[in-house]
PyMOL Python script that loads the backbone (N, CA, C, O; Angstrom):
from pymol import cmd

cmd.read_pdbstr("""\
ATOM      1  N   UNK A   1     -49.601  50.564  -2.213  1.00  0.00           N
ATOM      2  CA  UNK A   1     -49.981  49.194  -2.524  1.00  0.00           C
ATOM      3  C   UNK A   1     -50.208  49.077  -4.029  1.00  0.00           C
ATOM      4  O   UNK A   1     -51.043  49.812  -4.555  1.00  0.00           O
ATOM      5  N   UNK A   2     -49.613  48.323  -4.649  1.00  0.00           N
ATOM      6  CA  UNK A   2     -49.629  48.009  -5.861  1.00  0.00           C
ATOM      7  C   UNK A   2     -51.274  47.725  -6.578  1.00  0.00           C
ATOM      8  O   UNK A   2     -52.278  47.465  -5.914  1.00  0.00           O
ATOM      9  N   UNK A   3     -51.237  47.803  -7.478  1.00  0.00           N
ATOM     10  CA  UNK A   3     -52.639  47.202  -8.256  1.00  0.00           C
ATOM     11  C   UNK A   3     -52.961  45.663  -8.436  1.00  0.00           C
ATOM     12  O   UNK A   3     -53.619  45.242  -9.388  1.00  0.00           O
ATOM     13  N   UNK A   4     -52.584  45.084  -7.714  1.00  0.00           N
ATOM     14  CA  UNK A   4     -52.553  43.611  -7.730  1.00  0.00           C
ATOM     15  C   UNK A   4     -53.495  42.849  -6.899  1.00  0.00           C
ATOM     16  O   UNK A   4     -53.770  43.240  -5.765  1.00  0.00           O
ATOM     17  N   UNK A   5     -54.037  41.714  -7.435  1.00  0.00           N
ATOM     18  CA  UNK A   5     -55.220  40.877  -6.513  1.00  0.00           C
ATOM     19  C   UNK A   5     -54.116  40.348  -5.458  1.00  0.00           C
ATOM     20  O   UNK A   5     -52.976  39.928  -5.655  1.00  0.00           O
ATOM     21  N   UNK A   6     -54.725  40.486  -4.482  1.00  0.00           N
ATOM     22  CA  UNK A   6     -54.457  39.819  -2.772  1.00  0.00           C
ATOM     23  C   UNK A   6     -54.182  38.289  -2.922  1.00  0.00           C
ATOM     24  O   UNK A   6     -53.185  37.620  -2.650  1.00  0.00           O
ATOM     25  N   UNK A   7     -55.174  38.019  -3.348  1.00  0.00           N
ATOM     26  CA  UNK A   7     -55.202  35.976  -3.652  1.00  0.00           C
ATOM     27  C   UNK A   7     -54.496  35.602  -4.508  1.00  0.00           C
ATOM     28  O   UNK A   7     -53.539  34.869  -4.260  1.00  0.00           O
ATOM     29  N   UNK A   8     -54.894  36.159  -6.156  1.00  0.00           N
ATOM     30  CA  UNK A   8     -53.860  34.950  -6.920  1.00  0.00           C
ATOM     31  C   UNK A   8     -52.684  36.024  -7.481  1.00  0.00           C
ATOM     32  O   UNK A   8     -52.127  35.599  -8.493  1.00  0.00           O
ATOM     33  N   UNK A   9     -52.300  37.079  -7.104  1.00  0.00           N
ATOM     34  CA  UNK A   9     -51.539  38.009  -7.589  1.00  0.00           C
ATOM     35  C   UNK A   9     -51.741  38.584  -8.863  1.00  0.00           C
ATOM     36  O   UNK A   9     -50.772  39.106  -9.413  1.00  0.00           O
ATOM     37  N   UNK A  10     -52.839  38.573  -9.419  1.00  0.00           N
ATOM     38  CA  UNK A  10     -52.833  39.100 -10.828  1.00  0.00           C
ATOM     39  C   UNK A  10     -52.628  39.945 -10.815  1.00  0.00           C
ATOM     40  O   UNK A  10     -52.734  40.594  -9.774  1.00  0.00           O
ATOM     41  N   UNK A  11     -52.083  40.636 -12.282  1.00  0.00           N
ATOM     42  CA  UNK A  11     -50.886  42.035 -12.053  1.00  0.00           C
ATOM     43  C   UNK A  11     -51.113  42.503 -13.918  1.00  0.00           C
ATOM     44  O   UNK A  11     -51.604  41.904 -14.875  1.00  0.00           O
ATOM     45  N   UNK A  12     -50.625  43.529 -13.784  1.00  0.00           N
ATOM     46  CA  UNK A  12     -50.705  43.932 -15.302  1.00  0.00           C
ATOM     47  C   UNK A  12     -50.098  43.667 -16.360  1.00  0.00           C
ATOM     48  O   UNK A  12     -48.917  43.973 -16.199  1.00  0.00           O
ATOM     49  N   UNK A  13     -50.290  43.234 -17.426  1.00  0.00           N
ATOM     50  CA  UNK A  13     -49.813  42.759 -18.788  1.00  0.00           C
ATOM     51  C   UNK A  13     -49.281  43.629 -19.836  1.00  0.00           C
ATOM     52  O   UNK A  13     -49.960  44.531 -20.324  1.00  0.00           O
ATOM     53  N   UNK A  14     -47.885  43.336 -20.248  1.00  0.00           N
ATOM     54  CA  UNK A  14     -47.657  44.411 -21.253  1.00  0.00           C
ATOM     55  C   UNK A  14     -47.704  44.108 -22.430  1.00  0.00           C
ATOM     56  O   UNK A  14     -47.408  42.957 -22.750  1.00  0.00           O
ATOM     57  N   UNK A  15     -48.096  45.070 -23.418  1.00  0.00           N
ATOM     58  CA  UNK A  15     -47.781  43.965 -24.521  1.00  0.00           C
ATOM     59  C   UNK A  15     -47.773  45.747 -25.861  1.00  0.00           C
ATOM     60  O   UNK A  15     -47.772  46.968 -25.702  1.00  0.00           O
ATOM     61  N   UNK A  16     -47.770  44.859 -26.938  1.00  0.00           N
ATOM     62  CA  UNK A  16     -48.198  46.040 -28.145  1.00  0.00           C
ATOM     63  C   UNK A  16     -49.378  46.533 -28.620  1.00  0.00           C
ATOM     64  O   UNK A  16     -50.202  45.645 -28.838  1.00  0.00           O
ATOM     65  N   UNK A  17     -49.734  47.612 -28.849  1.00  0.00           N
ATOM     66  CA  UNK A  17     -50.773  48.067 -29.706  1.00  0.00           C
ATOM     67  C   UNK A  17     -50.199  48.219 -30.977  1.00  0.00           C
ATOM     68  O   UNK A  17     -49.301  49.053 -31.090  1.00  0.00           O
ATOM     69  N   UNK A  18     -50.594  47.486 -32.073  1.00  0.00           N
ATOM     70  CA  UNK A  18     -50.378  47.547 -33.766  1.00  0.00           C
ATOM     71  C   UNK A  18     -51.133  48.638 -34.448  1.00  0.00           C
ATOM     72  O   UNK A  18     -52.290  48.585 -34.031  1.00  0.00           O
ATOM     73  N   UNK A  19     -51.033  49.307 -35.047  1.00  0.00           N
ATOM     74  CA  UNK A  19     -52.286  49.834 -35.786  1.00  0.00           C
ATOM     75  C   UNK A  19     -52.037  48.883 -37.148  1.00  0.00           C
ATOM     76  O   UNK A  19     -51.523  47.793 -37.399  1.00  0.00           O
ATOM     77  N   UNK A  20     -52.644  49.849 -37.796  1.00  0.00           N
ATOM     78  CA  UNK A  20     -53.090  49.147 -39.307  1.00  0.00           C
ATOM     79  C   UNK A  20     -52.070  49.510 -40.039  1.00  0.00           C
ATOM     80  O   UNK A  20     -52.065  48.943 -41.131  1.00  0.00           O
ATOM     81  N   UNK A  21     -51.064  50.350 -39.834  1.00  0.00           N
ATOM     82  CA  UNK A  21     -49.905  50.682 -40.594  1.00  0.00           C
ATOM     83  C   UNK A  21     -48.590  49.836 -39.757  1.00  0.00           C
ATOM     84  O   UNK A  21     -47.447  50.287 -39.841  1.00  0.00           O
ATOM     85  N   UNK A  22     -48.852  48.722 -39.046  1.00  0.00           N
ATOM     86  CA  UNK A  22     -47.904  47.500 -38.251  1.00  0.00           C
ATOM     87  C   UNK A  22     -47.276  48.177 -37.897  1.00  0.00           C
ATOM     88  O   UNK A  22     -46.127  47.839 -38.184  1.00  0.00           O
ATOM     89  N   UNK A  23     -47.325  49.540 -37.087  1.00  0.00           N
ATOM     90  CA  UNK A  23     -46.321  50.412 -35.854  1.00  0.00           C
ATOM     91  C   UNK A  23     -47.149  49.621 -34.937  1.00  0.00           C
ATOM     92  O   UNK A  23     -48.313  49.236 -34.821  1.00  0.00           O
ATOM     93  N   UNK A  24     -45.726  49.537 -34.188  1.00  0.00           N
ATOM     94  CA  UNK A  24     -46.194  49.433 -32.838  1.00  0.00           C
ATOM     95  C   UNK A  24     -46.004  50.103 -31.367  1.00  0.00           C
ATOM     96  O   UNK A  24     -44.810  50.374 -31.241  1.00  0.00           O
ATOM     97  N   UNK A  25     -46.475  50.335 -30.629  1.00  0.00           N
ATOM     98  CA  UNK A  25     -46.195  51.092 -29.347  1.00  0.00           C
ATOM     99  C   UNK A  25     -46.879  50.286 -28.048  1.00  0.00           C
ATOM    100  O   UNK A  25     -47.877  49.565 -28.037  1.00  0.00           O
ATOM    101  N   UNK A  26     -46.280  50.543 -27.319  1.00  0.00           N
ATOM    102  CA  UNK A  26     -45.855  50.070 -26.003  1.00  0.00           C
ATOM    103  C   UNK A  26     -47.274  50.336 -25.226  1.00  0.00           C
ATOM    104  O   UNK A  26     -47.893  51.398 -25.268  1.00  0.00           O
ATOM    105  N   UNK A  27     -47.697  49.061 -24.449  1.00  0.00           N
ATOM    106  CA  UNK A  27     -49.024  49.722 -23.512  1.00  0.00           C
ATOM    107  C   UNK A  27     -49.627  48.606 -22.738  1.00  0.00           C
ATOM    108  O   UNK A  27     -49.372  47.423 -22.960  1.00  0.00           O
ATOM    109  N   UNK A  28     -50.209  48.914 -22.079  1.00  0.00           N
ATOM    110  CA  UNK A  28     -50.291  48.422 -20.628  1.00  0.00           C
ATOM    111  C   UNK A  28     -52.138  47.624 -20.816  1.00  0.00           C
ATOM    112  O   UNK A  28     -53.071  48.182 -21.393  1.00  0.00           O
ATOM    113  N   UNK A  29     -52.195  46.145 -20.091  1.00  0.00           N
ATOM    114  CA  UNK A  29     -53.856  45.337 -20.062  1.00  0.00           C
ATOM    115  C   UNK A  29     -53.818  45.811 -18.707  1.00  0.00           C
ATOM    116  O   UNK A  29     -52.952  45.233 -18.049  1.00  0.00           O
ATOM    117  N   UNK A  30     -54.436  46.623 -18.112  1.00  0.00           N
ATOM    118  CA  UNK A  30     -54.832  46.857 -16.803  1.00  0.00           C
ATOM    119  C   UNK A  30     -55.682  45.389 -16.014  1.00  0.00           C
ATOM    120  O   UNK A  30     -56.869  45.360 -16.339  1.00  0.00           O
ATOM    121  N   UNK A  31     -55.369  44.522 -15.310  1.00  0.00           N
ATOM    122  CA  UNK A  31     -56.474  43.858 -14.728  1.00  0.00           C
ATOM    123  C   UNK A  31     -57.736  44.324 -13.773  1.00  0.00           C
ATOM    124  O   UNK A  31     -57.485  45.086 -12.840  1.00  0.00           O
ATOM    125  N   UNK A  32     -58.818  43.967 -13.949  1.00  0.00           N
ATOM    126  CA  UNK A  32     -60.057  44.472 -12.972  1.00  0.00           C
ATOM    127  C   UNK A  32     -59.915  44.095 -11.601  1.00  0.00           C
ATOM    128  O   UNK A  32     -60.304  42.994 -11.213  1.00  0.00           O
ATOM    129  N   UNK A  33     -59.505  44.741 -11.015  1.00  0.00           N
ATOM    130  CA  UNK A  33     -58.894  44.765  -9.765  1.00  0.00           C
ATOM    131  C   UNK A  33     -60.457  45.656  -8.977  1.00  0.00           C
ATOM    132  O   UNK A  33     -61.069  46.560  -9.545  1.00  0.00           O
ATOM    133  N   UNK A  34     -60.741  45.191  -7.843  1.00  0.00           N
ATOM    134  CA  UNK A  34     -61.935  45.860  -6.818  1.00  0.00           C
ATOM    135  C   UNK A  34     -61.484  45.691  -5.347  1.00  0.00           C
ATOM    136  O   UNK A  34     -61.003  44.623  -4.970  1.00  0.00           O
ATOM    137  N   UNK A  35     -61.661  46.891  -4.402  1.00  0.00           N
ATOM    138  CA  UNK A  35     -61.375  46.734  -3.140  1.00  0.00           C
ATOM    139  C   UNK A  35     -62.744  46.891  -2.311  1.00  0.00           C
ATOM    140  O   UNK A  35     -63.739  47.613  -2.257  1.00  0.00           O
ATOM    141  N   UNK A  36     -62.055  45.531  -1.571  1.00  0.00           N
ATOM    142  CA  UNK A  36     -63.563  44.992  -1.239  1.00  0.00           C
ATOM    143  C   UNK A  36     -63.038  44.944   0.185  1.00  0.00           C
ATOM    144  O   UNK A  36     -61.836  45.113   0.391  1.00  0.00           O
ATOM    145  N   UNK A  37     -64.025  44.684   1.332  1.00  0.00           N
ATOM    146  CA  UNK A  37     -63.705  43.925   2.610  1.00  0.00           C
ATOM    147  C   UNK A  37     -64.254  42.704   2.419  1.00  0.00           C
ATOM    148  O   UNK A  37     -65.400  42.347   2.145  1.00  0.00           O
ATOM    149  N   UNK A  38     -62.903  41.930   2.673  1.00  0.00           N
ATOM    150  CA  UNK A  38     -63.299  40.380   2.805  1.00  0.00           C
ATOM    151  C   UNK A  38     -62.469  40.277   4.445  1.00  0.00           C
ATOM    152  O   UNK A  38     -61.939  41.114   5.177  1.00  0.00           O
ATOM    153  N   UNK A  39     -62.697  38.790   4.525  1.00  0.00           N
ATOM    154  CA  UNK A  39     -62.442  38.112   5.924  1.00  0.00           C
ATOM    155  C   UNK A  39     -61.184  37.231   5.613  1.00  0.00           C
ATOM    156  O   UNK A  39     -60.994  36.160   5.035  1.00  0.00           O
ATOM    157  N   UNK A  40     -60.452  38.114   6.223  1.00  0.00           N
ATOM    158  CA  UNK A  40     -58.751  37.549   6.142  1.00  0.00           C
ATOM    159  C   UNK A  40     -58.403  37.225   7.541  1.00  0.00           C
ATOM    160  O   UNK A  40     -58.531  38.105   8.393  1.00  0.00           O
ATOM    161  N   UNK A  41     -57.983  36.069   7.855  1.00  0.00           N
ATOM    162  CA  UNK A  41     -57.561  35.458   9.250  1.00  0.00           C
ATOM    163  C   UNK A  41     -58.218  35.546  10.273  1.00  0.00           C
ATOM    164  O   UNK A  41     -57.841  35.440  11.440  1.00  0.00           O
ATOM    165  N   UNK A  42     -59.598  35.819   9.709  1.00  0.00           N
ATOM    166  CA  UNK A  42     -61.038  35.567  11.038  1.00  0.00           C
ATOM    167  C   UNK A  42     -61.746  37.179  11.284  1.00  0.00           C
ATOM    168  O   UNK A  42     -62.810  37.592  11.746  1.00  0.00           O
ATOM    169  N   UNK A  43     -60.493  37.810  10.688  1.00  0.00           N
ATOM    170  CA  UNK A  43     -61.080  39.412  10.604  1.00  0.00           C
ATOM    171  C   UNK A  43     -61.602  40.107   9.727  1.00  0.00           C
ATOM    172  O   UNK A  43     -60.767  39.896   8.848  1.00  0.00           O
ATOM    173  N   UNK A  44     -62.540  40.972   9.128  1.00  0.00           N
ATOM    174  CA  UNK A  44     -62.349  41.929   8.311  1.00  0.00           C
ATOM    175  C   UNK A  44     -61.414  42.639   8.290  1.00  0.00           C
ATOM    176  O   UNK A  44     -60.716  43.132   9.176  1.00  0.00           O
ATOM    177  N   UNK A  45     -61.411  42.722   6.309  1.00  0.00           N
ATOM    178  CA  UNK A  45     -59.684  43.704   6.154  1.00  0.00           C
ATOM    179  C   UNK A  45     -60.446  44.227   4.391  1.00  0.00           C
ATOM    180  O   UNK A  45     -61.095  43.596   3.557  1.00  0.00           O
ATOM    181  N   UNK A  46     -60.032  45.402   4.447  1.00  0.00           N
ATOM    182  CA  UNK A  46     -59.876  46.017   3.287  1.00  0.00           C
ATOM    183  C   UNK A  46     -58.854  45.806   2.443  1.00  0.00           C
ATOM    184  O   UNK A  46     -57.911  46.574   2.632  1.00  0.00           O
ATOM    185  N   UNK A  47     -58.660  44.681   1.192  1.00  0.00           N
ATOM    186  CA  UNK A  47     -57.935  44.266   0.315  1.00  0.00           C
ATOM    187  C   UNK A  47     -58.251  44.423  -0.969  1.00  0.00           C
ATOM    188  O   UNK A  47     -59.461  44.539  -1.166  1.00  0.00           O
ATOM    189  N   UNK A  48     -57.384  44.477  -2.154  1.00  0.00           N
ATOM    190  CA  UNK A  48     -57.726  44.540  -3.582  1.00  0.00           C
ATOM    191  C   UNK A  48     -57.571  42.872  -4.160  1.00  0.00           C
ATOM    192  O   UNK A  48     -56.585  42.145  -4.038  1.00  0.00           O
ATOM    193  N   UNK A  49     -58.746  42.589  -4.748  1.00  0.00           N
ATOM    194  CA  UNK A  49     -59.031  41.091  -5.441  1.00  0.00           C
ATOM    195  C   UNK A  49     -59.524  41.486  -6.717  1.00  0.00           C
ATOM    196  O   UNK A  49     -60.429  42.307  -6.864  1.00  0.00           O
ATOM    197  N   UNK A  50     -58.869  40.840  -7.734  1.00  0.00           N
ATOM    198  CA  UNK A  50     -59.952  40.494  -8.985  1.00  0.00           C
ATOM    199  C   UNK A  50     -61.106  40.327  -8.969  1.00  0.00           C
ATOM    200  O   UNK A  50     -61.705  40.177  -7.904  1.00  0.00           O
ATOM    201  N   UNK A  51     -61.813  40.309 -10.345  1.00  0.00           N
ATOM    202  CA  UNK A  51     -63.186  39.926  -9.864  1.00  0.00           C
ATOM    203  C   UNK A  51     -63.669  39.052 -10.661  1.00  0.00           C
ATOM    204  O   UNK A  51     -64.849  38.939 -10.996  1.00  0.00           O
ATOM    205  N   UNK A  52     -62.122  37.954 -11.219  1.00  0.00           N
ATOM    206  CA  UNK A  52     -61.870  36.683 -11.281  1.00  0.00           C
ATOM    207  C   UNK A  52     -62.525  35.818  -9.840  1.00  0.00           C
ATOM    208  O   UNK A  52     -63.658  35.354  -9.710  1.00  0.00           O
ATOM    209  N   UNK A  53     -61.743  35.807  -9.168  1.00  0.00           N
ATOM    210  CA  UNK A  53     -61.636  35.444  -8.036  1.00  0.00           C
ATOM    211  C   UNK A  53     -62.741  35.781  -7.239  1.00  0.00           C
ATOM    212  O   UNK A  53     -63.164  34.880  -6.515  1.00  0.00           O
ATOM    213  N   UNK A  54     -63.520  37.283  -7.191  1.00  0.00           N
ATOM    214  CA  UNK A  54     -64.278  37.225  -6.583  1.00  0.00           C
ATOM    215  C   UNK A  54     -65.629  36.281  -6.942  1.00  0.00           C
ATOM    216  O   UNK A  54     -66.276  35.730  -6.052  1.00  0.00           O
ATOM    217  N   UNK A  55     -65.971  36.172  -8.414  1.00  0.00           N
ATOM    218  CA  UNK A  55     -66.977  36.001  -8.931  1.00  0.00           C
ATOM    219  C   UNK A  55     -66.759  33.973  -8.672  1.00  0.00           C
ATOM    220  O   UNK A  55     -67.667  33.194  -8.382  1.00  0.00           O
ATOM    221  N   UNK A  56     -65.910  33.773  -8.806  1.00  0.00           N
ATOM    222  CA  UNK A  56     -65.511  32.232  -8.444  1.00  0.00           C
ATOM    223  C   UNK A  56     -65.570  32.198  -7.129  1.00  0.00           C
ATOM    224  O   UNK A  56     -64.898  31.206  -6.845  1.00  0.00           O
ATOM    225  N   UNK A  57     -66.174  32.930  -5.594  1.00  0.00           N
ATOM    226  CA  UNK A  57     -65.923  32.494  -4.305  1.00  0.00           C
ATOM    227  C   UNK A  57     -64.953  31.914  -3.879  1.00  0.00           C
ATOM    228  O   UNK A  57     -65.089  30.979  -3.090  1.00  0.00           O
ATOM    229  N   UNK A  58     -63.253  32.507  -4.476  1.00  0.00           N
ATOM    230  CA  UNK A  58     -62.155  32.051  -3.701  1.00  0.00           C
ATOM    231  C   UNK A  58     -62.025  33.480  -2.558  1.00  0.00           C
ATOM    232  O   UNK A  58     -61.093  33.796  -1.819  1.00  0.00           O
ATOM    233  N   UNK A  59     -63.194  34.054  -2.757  1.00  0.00           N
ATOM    234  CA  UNK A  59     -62.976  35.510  -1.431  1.00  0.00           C
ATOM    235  C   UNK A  59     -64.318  35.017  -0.082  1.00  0.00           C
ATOM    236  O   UNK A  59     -65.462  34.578  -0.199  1.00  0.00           O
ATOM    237  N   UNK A  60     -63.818  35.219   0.624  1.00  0.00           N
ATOM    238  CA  UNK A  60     -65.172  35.553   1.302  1.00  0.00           C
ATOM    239  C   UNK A  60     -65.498  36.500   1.606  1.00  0.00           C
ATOM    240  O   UNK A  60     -64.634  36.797   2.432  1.00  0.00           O
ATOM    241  N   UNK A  61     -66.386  37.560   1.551  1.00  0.00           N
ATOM    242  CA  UNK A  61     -66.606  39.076   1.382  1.00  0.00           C
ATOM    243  C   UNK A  61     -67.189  39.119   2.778  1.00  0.00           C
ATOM    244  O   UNK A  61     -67.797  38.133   3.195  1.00  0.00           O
ATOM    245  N   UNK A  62     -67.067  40.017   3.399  1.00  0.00           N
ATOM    246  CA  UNK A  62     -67.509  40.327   4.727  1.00  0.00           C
ATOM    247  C   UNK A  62     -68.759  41.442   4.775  1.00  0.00           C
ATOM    248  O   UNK A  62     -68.646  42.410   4.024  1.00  0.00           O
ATOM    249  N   UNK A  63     -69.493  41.384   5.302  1.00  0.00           N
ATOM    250  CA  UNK A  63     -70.943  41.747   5.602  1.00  0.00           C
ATOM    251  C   UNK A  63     -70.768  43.419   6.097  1.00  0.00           C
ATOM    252  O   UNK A  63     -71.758  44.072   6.427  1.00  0.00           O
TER     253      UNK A  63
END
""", "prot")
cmd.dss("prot")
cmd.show_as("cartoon", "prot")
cmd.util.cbc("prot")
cmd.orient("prot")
């Protein structure tokens, strides 16, 4: 299973690291991704969500 939120798909960002001498190299924004049990289709389920999303109550976290 990929590193990606369940709900809004957030996924990882690529981009450059510059230093101070304007090289650049290749590298990865990891998103904060947490696996939580929330309540997916009336059940508990062990899924990975942001914690975008979690902290906004688009999850409902299961007890």
């Amino acid at each position: 299973m990929a590193n990606r939120c369940a709900y809004c798909g957030k996924d990882h960002q690529s981009g450059n690291l510059v230093s101070h001498s304007n090289i650049k190299t290749h590298r990865l924004w990891k998103s904060n991704i947490r696996r939580v049990r929330a309540i997916v289709d009336g059940a508990p389920r062990r899924i990975k969500v942001c914690t975008r999303c979690l902290r906004s109550g688009k999850v409902q976290r299961a007890v």
